[in-house]
N, CA, C and O atoms as a GROMACS GRO file, in nm:
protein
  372
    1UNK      N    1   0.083  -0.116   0.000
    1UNK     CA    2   0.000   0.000   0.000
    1UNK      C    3   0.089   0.123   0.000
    1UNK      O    4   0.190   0.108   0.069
    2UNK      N    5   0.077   0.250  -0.063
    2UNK     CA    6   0.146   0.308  -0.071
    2UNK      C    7   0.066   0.418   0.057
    2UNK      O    8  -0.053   0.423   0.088
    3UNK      N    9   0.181   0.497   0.110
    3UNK     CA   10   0.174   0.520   0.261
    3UNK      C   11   0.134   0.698   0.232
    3UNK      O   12   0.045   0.737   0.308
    4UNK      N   13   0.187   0.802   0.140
    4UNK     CA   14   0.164   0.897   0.084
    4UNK      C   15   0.174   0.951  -0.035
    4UNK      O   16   0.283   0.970  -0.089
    5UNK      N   17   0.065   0.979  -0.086
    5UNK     CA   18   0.051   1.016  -0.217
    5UNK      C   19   0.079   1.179  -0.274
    5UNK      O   20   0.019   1.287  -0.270
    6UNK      N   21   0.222   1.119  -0.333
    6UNK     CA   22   0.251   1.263  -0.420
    6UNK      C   23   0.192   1.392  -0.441
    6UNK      O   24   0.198   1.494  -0.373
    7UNK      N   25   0.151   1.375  -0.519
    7UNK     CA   26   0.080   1.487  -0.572
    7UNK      C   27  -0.048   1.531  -0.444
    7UNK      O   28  -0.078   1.651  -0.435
    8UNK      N   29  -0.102   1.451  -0.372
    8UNK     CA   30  -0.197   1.492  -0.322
    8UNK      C   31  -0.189   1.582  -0.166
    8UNK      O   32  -0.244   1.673  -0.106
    9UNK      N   33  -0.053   1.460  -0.149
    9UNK     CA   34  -0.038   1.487   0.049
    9UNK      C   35  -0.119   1.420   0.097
    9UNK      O   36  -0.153   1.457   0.210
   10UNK      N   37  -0.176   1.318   0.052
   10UNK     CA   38  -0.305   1.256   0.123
   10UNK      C   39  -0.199   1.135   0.214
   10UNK      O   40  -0.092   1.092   0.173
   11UNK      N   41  -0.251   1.108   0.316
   11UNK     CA   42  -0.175   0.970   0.379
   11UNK      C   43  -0.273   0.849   0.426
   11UNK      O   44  -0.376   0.886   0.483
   12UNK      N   45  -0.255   0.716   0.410
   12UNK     CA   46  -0.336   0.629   0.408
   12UNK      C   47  -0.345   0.618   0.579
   12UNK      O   48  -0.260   0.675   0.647
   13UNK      N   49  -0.444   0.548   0.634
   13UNK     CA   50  -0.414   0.500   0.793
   13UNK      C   51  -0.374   0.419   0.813
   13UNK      O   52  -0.453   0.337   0.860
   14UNK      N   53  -0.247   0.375   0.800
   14UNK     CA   54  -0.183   0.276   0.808
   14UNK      C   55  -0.155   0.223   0.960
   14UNK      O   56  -0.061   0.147   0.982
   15UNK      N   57  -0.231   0.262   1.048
   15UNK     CA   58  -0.222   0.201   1.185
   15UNK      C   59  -0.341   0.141   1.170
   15UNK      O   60  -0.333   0.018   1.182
   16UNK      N   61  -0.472   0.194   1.144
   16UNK     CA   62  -0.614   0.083   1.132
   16UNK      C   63  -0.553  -0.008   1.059
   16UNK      O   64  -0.528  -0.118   1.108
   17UNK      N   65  -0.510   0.030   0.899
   17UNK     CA   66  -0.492  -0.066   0.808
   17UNK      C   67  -0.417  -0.214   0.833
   17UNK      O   68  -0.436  -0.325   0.784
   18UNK      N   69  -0.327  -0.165   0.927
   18UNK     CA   70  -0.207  -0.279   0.950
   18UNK      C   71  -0.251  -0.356   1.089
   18UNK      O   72  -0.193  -0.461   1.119
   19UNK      N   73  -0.342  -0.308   1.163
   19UNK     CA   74  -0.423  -0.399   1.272
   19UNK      C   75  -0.537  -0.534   1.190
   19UNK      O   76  -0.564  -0.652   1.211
   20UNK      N   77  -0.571  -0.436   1.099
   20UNK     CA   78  -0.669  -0.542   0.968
   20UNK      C   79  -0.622  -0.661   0.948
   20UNK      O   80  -0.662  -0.774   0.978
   21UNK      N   81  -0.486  -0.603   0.866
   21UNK     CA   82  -0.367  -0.678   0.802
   21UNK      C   83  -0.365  -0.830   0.876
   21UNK      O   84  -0.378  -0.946   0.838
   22UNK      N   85  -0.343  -0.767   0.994
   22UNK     CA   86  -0.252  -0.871   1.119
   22UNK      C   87  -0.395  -0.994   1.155
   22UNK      O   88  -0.388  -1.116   1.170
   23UNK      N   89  -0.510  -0.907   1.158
   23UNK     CA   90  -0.613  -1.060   1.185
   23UNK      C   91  -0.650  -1.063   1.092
   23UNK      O   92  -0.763  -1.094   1.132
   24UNK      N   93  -0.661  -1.059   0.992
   24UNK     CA   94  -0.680  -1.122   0.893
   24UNK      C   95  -0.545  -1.264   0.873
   24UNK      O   96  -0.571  -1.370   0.816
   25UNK      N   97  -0.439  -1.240   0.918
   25UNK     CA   98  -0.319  -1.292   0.895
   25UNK      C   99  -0.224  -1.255   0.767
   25UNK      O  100  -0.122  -1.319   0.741
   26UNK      N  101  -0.264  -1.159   0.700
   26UNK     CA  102  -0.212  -1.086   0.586
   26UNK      C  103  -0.100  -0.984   0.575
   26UNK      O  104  -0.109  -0.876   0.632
   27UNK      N  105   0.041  -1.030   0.478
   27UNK     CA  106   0.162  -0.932   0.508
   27UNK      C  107   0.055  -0.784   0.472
   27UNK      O  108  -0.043  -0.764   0.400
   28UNK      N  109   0.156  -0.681   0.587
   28UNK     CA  110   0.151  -0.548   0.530
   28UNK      C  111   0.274  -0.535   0.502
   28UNK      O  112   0.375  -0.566   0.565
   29UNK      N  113   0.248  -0.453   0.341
   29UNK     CA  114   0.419  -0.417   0.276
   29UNK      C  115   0.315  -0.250   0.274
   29UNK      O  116   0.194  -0.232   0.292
   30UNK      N  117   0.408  -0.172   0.250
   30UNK     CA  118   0.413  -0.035   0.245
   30UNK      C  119   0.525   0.015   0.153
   30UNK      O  120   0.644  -0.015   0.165
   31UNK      N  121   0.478   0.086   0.069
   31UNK     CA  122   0.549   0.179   0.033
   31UNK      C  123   0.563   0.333   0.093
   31UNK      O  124   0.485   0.425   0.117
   32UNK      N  125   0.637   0.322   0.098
   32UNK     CA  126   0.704   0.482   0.231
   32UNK      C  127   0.781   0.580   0.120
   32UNK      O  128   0.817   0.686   0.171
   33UNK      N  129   0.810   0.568  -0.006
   33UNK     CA  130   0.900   0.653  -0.101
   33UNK      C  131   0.885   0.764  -0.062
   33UNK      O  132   0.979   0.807   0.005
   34UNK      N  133   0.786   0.842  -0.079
   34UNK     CA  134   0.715   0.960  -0.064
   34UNK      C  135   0.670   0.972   0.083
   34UNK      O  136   0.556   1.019   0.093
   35UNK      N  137   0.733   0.941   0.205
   35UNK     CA  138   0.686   1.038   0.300
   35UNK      C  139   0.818   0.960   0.432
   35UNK      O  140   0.833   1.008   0.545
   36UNK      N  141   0.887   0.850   0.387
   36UNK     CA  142   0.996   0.844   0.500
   36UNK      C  143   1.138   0.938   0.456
   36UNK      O  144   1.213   0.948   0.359
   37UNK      N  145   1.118   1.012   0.622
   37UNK     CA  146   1.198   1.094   0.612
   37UNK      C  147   1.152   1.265   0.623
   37UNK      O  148   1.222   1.365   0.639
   38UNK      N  149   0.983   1.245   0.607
   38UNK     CA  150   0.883   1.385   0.622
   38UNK      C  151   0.829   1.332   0.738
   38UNK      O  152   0.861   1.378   0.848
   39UNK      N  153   0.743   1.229   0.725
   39UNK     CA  154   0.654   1.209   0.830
   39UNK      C  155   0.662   1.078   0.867
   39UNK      O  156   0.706   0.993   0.790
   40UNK      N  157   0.598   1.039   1.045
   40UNK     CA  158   0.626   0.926   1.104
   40UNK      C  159   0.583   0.840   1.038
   40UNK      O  160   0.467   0.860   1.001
   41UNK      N  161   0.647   0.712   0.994
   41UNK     CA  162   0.617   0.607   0.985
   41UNK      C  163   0.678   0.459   1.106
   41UNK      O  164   0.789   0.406   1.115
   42UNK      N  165   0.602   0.444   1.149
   42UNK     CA  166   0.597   0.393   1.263
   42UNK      C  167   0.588   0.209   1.211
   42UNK      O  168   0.477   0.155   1.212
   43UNK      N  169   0.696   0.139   1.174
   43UNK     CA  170   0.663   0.032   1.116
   43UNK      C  171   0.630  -0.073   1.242
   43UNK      O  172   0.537  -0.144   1.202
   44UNK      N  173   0.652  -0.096   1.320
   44UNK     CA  174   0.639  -0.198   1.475
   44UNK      C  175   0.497  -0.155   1.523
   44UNK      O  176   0.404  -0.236   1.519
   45UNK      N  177   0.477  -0.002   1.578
   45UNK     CA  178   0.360   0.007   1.615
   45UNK      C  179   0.256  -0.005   1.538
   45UNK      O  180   0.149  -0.038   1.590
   46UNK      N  181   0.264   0.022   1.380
   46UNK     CA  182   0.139  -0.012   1.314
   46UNK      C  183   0.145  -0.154   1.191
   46UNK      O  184   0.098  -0.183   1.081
   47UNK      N  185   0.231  -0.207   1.290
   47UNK     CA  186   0.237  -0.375   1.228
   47UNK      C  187   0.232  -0.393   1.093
   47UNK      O  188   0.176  -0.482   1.030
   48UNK      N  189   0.307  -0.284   1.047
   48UNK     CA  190   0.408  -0.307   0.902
   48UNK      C  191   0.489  -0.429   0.911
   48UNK      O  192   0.557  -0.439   1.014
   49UNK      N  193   0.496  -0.520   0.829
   49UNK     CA  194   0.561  -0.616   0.783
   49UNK      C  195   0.704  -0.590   0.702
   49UNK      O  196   0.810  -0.644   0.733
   50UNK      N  197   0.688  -0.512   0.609
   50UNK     CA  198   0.807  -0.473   0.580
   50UNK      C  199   0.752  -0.325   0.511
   50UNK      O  200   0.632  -0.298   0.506
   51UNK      N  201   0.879  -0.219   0.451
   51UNK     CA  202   0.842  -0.058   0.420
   51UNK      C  203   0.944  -0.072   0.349
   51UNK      O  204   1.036  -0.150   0.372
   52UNK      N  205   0.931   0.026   0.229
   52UNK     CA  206   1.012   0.037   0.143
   52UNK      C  207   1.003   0.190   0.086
   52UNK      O  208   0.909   0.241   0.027
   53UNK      N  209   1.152   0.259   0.127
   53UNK     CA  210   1.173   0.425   0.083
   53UNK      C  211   1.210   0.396  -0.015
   53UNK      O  212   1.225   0.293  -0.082
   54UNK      N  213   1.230   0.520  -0.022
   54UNK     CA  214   1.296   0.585  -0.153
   54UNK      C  215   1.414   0.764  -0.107
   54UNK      O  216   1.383   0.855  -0.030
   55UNK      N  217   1.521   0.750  -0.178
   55UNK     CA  218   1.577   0.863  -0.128
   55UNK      C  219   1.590   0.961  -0.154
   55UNK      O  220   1.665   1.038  -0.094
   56UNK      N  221   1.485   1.005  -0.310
   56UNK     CA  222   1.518   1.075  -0.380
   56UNK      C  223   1.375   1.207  -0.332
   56UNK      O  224   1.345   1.319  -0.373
   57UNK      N  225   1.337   1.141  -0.258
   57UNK     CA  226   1.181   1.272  -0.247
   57UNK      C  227   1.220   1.326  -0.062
   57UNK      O  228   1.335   1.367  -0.041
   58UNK      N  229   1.171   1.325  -0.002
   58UNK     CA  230   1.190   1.359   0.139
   58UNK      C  231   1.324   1.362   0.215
   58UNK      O  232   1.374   1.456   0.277
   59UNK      N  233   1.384   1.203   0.189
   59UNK     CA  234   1.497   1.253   0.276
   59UNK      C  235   1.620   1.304   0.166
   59UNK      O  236   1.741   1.290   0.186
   60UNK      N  237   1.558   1.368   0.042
   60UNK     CA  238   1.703   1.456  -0.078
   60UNK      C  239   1.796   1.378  -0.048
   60UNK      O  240   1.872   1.400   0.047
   61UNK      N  241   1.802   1.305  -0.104
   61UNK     CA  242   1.944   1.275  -0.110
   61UNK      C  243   1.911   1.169  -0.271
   61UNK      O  244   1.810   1.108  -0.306
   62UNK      N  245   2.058   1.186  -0.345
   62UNK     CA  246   2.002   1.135  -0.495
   62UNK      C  247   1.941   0.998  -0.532
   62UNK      O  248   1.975   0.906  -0.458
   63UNK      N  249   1.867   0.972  -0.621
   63UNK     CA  250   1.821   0.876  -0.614
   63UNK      C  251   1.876   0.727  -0.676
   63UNK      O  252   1.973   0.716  -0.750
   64UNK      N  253   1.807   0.640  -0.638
   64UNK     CA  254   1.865   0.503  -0.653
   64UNK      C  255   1.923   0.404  -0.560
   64UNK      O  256   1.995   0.305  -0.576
   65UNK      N  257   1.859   0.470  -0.441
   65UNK     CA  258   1.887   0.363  -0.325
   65UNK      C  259   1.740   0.390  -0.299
   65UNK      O  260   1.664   0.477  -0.341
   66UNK      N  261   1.720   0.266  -0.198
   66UNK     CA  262   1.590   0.217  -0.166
   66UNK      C  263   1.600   0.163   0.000
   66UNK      O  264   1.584   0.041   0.012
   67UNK      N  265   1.617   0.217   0.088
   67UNK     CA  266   1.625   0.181   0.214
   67UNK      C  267   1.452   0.080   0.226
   67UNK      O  268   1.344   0.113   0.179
   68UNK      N  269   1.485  -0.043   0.304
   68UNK     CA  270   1.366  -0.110   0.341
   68UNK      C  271   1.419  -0.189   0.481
   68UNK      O  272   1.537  -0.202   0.514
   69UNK      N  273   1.329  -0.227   0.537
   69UNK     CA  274   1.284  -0.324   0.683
   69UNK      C  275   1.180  -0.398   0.645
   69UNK      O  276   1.083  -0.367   0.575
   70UNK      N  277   1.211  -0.502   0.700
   70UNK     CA  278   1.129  -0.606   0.718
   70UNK      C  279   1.120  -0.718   0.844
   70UNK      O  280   1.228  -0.745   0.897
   71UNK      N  281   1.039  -0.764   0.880
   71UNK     CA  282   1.030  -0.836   1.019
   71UNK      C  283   1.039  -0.970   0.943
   71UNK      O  284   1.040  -0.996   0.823
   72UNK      N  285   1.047  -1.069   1.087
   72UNK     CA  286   1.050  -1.204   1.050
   72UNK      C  287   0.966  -1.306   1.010
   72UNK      O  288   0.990  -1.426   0.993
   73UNK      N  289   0.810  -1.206   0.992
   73UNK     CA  290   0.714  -1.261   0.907
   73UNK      C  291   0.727  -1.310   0.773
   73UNK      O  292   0.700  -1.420   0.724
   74UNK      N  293   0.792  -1.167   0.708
   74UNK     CA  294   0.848  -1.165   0.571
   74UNK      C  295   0.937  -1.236   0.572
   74UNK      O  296   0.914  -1.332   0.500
   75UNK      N  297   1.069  -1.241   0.637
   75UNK     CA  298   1.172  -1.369   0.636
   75UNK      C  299   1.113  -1.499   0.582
   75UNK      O  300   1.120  -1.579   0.488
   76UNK      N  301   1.051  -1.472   0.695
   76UNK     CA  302   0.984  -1.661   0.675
   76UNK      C  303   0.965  -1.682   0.542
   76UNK      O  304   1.004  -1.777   0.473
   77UNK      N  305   0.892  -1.568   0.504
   77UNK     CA  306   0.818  -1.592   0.323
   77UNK      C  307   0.895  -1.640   0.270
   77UNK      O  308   0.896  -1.756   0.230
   78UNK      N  309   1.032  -1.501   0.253
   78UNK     CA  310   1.159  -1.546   0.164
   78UNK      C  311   1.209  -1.683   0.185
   78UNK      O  312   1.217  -1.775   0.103
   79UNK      N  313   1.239  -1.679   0.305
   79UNK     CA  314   1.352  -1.830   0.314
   79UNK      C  315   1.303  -1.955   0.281
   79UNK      O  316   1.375  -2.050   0.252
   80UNK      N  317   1.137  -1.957   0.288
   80UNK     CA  318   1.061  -2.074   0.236
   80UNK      C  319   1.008  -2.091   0.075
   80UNK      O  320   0.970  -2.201   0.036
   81UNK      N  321   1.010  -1.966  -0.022
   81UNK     CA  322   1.036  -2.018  -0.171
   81UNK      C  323   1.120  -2.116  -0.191
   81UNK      O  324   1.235  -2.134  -0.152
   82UNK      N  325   1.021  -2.200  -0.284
   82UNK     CA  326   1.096  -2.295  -0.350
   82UNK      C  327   1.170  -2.265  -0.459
   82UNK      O  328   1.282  -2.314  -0.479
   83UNK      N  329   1.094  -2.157  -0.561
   83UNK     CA  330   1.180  -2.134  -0.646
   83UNK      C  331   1.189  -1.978  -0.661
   83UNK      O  332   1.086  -1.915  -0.639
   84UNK      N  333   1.301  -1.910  -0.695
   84UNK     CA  334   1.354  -1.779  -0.688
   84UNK      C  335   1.353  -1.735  -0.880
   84UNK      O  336   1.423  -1.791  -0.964
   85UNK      N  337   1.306  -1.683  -0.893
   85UNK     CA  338   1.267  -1.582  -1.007
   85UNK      C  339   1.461  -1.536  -1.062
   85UNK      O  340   1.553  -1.487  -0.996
   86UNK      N  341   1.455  -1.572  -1.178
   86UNK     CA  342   1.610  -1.472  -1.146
   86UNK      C  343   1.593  -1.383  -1.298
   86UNK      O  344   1.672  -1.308  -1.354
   87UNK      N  345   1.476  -1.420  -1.330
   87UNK     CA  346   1.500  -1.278  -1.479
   87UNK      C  347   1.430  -1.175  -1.428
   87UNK      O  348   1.325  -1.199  -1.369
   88UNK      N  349   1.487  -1.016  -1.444
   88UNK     CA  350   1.409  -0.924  -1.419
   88UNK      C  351   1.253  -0.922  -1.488
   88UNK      O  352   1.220  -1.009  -1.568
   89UNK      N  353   1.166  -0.816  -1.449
   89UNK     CA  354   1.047  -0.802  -1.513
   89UNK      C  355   1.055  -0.752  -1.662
   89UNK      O  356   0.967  -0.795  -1.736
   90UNK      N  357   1.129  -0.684  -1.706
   90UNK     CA  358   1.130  -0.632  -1.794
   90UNK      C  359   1.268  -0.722  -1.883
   90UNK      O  360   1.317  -0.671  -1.984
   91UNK      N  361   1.304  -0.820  -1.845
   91UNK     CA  362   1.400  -0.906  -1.963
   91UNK      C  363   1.362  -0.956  -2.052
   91UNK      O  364   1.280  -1.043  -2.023
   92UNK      N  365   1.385  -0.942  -2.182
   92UNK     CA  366   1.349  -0.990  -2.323
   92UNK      C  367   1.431  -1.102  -2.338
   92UNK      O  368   1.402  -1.164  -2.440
   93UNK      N  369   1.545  -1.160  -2.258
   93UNK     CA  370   1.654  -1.230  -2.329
   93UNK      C  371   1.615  -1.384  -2.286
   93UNK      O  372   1.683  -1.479  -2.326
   0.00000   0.00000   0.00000
C-alpha cells in the first residue's frame, strides 16, 4: 500500500490498516518513497511487515537507493520459496 501520495499529500491510515492486516493474517508491505523521512512512519507500532523508501523525495538525497525493513514474518516468506525468479520483469533475453 502506498503510505503517501505525491501529488496529493493525502496519507493512508496505516495504523487501522495494518491492525486489519494482522487478523486477517495478511503481510503489510508499504510503500514509504514519498513520505519516509517527512513524516512518522511507525513500522512496529502499526504492524508493518516490511516498508520500502525511496531517497530521492523527502529525505534529498540522490536517487537510486531504496532503504527497506522487514520483520521475521516476511523472512519466513523469503527463506521458504521454492523457487527464486532470477530474470528481471522487464528481460526480453
Amino acid at each position: 500500500m502506498v503510505h503517501g501520495e505525491t501529488s496529493t499529500g493525502r496519507l493512508q491510515p496505516l495504523k487501522q490498516i495494518g491492525q486489519a492486516c494482522r487478523a486477517l493474517g495478511a503481510l503489510f508491505i508499504v510503500d514509504a518513497v514519498a513520505t519516509i523521512g517527512g513524516v512518522e512512519v511507525k513500522v512496529d507500532e502499526w504492524k508493518i511487515d516490511a516498508a520500502i523508501g525511496g531517497t530521492q523525495k523527502c529525505l534529498s538525497v540522490p536517487s537510486g537507493m531504496s532503504p527497506i525493513t522487514y520483520n521475521d514474518r516476511v523472512a519466513a516468506v523469503i527463506e521458504s520459496r521454492k523457487k527464486v525468479e532470477k530474470k528481471l520483469h522487464c528481460d526480453t533475453g
